[in-house]
LOLUMGU-445647 format. One record per residue: residue in one letter; x, y, z of N, C-alpha, C in turn. Coordinates in steps of 0.1 Angstrom, whole numbers, padded with zeros to 4 digits, always signed. Layout:
AXYZXYZXYZ;...
This chain:
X+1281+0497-2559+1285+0510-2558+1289+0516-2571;X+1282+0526-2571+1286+0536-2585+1301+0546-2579;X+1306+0553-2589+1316+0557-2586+1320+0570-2595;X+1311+0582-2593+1318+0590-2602+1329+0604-2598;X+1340+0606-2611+1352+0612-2602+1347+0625-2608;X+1347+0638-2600+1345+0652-2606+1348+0655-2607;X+1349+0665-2613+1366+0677-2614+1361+0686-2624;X+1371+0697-2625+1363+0711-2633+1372+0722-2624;X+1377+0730-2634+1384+0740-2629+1383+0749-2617;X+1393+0762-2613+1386+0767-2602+1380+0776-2609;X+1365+0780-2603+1354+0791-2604+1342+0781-2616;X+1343+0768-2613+1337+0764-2627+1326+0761-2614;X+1324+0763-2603+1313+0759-2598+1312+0744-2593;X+1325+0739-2599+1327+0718-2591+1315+0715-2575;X+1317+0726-2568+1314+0724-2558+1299+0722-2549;X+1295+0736-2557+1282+0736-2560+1272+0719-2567;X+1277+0717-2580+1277+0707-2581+1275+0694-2575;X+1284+0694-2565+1287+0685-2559+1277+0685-2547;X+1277+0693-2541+1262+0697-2530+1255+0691-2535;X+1249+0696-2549+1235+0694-2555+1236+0678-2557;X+1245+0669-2560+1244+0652-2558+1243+0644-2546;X+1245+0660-2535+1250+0652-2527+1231+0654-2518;X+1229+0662-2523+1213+0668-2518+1201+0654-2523;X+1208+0649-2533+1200+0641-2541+1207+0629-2539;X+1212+0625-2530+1212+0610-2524+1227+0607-2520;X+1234+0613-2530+1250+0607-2534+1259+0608-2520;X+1264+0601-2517+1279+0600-2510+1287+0608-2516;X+1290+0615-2505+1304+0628-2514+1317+0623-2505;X+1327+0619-2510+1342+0619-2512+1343+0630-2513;X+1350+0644-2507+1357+0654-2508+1367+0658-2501;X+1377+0655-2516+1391+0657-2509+1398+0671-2505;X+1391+0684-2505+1396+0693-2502+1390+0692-2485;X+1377+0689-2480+1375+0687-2464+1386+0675-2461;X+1390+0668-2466+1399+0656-2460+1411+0661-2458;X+1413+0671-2467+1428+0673-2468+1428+0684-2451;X+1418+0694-2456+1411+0703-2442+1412+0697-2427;X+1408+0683-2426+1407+0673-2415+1423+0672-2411;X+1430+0663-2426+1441+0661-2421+1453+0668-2417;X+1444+0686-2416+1457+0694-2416+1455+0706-2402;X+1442+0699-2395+1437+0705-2385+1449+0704-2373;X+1447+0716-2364+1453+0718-2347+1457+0706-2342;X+1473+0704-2341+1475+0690-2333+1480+0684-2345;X+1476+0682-2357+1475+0671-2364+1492+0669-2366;X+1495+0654-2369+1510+0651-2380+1515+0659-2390;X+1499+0659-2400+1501+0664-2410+1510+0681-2412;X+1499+0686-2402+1505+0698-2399+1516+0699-2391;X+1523+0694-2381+1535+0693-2379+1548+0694-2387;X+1545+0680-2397+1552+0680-2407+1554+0695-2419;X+1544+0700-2422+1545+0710-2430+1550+0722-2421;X+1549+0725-2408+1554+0736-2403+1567+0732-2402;X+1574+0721-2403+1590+0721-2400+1595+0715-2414;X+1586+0717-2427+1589+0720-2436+1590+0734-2440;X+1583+0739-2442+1576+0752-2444+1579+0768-2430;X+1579+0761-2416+1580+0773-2407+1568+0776-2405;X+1571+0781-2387+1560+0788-2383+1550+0797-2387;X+1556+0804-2396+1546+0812-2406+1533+0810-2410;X+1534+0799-2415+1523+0791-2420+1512+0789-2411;X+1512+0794-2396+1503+0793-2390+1500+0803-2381;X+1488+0804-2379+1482+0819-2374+1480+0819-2362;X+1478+0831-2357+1477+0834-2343+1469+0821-2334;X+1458+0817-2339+1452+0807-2331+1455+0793-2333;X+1466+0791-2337+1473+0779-2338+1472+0773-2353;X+1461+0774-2358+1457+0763-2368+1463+0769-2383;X+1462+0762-2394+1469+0766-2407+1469+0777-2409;X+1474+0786-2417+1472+0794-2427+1473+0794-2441;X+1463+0790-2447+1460+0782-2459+1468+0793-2475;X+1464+0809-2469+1471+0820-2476+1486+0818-2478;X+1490+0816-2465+1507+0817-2464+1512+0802-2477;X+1503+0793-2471+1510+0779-2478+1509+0781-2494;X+1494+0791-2496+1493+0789-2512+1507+0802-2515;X+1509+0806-2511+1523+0818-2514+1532+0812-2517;X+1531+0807-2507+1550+0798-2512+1548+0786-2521;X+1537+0780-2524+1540+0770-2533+1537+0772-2544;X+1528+0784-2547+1521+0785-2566+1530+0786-2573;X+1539+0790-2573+1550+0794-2580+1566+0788-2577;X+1565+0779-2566+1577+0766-2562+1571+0754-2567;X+1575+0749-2578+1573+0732-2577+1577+0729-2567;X+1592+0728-2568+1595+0722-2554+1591+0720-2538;X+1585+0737-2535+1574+0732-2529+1563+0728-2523;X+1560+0731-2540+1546+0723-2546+1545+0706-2543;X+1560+0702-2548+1561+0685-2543+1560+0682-2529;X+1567+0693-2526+1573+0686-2509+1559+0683-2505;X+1551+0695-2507+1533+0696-2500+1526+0683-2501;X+1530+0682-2514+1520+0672-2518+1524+0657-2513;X+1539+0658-2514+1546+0643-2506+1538+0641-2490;X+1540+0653-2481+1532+0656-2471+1521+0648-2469;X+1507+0658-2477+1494+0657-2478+1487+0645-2482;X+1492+0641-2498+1489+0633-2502+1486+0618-2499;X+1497+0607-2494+1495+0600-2485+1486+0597-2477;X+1488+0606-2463+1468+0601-2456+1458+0606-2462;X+1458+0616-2470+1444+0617-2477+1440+0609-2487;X+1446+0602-2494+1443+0590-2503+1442+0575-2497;X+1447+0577-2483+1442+0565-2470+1431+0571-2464;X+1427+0578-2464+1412+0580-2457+1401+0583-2471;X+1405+0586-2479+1398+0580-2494+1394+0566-2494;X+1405+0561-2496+1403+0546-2496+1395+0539-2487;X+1399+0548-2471+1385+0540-2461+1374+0542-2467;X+1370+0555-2466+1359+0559-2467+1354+0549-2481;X+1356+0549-2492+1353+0536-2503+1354+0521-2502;X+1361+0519-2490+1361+0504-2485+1344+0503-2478;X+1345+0515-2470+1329+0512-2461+1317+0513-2473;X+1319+0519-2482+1303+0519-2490+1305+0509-2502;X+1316+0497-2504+1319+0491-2510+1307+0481-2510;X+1302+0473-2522+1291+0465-2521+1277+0470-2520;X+1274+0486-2520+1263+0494-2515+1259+0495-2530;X+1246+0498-2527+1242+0505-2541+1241+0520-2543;X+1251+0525-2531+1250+0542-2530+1259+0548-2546;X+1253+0562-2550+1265+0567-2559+1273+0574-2549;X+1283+0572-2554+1295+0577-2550+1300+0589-2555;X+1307+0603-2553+1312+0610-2560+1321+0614-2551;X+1334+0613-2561+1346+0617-2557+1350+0630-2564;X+1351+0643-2555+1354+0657-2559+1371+0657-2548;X+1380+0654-2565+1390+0654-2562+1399+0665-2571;X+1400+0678-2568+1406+0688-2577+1416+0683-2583;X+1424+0674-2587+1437+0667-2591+1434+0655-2604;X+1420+0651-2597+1415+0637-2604+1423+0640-2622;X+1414+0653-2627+1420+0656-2639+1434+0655-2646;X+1444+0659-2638+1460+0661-2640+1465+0647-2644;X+1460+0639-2641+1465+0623-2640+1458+0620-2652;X+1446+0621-2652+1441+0614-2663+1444+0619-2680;X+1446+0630-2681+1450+0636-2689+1465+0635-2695;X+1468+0633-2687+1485+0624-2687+1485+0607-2690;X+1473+0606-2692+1472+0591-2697+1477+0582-2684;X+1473+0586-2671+1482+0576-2662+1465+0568-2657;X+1465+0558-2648+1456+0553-2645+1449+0562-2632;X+1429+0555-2630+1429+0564-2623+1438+0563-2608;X+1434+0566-2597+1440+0563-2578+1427+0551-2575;X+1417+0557-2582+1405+0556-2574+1396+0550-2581;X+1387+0534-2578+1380+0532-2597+1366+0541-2592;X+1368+0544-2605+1357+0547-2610+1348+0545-2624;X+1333+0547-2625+1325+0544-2631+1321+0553-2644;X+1326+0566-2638+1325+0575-2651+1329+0589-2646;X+1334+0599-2660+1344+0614-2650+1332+0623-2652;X+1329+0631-2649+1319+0645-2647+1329+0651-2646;X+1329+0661-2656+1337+0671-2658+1325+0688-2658;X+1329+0696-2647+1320+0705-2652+1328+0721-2660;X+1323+0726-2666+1329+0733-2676+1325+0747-2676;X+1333+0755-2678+1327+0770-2675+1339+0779-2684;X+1337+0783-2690+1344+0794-2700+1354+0804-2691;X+1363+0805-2697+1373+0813-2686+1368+0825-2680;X+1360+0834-2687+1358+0849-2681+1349+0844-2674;X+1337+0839-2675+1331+0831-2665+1338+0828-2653;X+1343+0821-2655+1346+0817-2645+1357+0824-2633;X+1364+0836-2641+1368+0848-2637+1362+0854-2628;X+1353+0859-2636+1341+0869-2626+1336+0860-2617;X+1338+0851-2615+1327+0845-2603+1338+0844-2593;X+1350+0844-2599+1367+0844-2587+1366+0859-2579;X+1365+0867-2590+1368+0881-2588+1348+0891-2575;X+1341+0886-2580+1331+0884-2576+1325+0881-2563;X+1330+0868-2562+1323+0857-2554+1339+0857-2540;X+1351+0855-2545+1360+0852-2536+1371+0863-2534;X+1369+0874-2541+1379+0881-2537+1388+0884-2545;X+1392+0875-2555+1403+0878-2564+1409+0887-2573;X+1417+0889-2573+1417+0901-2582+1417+0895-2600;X+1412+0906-2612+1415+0896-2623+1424+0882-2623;X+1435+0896-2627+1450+0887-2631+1452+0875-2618;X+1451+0876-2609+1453+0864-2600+1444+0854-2607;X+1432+0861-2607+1421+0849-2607+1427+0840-2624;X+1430+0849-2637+1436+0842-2642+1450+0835-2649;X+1454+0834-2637+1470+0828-2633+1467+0819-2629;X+1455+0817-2615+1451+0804-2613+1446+0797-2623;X+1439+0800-2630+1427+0792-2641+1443+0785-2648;X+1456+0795-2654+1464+0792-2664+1470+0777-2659;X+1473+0782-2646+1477+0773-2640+1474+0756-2638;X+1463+0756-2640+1453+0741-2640+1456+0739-2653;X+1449+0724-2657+1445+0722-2670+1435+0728-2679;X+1440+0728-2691+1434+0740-2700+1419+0734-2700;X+1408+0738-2704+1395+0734-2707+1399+0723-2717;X+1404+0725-2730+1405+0714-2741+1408+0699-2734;X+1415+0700-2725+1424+0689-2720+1413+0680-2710;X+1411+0695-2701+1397+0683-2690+1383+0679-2700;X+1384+0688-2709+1372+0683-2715+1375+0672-2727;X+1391+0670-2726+1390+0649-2730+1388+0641-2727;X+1387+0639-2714+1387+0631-2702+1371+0630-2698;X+1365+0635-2706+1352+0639-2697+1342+0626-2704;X+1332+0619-2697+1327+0612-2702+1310+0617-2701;X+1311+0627-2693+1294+0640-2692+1301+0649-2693;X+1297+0656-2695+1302+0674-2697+1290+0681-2689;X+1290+0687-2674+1284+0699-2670+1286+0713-2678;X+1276+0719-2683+1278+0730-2691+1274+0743-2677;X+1284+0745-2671+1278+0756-2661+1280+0767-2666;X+1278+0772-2675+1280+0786-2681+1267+0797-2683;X+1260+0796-2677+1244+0801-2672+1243+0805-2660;X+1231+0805-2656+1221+0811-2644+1220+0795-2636;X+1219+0801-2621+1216+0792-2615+1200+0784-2615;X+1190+0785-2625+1178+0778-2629+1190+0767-2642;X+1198+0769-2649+1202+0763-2656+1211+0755-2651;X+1216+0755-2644+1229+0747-2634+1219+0738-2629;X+1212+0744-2622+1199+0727-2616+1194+0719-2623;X+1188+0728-2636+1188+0714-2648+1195+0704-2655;X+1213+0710-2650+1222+0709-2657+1222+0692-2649;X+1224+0701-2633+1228+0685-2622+1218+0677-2619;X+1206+0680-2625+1195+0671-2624+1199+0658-2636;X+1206+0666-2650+1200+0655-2662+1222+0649-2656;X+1228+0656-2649+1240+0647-2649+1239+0640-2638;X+1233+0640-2626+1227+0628-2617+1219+0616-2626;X+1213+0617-2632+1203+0610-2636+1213+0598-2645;X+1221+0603-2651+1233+0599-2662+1242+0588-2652;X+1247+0596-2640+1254+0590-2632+1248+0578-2622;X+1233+0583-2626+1227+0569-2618+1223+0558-2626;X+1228+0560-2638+1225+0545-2650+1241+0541-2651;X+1251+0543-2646+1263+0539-2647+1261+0528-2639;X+1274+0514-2644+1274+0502-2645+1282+0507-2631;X+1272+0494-2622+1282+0497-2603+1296+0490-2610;X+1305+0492-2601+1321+0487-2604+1320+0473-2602;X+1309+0467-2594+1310+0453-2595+1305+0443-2606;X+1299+0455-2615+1289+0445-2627+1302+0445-2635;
């Protein structure tokens, strides 16, 4: 098993990305659908954060409201932590399943974990082994416009979020490929063609 971790700011296109490896053979780990899973109708997870957080946080048809939660925590560490005390836990247990089952495979793996970055950059070890980081990279106005554009954002939101993450200098230390998505989508497919090809000459974790 190969094992690569991706990460790349918001509006840098991570995701896209990630499709495109995943189009071309790869096992995708994506912790934003897991976290999505673990926080569905019924669930613990979500229990727990409504009698953290309040009924608010959920909408008329019962299930999250992902708006309300991002309100109250962008600007609360505190309950920025509490969330993550929550969340984090079974979504790094159903990580770990899911990498226990393709364990000994010769599948690549890619783990699109928006966080992967923050730790590593902090010099702490990874959660998760891996084989090599893909970082993909997109220039802030870039990656603006495609916020403002594509999802709705207004500027200044869109770059409050970007401030908010790790700067480009920082993810791009950690990076062992660098995706240059700062182009046309003909250039992005050449981009994840020659970074698949990279990630399929990485040493499996068992050599």
């Amino acid at each position: 098993m190969i094992t690569v971790g991706l990460t790349g700011g918001i509006g840098s296109g991570k995701s896209t990305v990630a499709s495109g490896f995943a189009l071309r053979g790869a096992a995708l780990i994506d912790a934003d659908a897991i976290v999505r899973e673990q926080q569905a109708l019924g669930s613990p997870v979500l229990a727990e954060m409504v009698e953290r957080f309040g009924d608010h946080i959920v909408a008329a048809d019962g299930t999250l409201d992902r708006g309300s939660v991002a309100a109250i925590v962008f600007n609360d560490p505190d309950a920025l932590a509490d969330l993550n005390a929550i969340t984090h836990p079974p979504v790094g247990r159903e990580i770990r399943r899911r990498l226990g089952e393709l364990e000994g495979t010769d599948r690549l793996v890619v783990l699109d974990i928006p966080l992967l970055g923050e730790g590593l950059a902090k010099g702490q070890r990874p959660r998760y082994p891996t084989s090599g980081i893909l970082v993909v990279d997109t220039p802030t106005d870039v990656a603006v416009e495609r916020l403002v554009t594509s999802r709705g954002f207004s500027a200044d939101d869109a770059r409050a979020r970007i401030a908010a993450q790790l700067s480009r200098h920082e993810r791009l230390g950690i990076a062992d490929w660098v995706l240059d998505n700062s182009g046309g989508l003909d250039e992005l497919e050449a981009a994840i063609e020659a970074a698949f090809n990279w990630a399929s000459a990485l040493p499996h974790l068992s050599d």
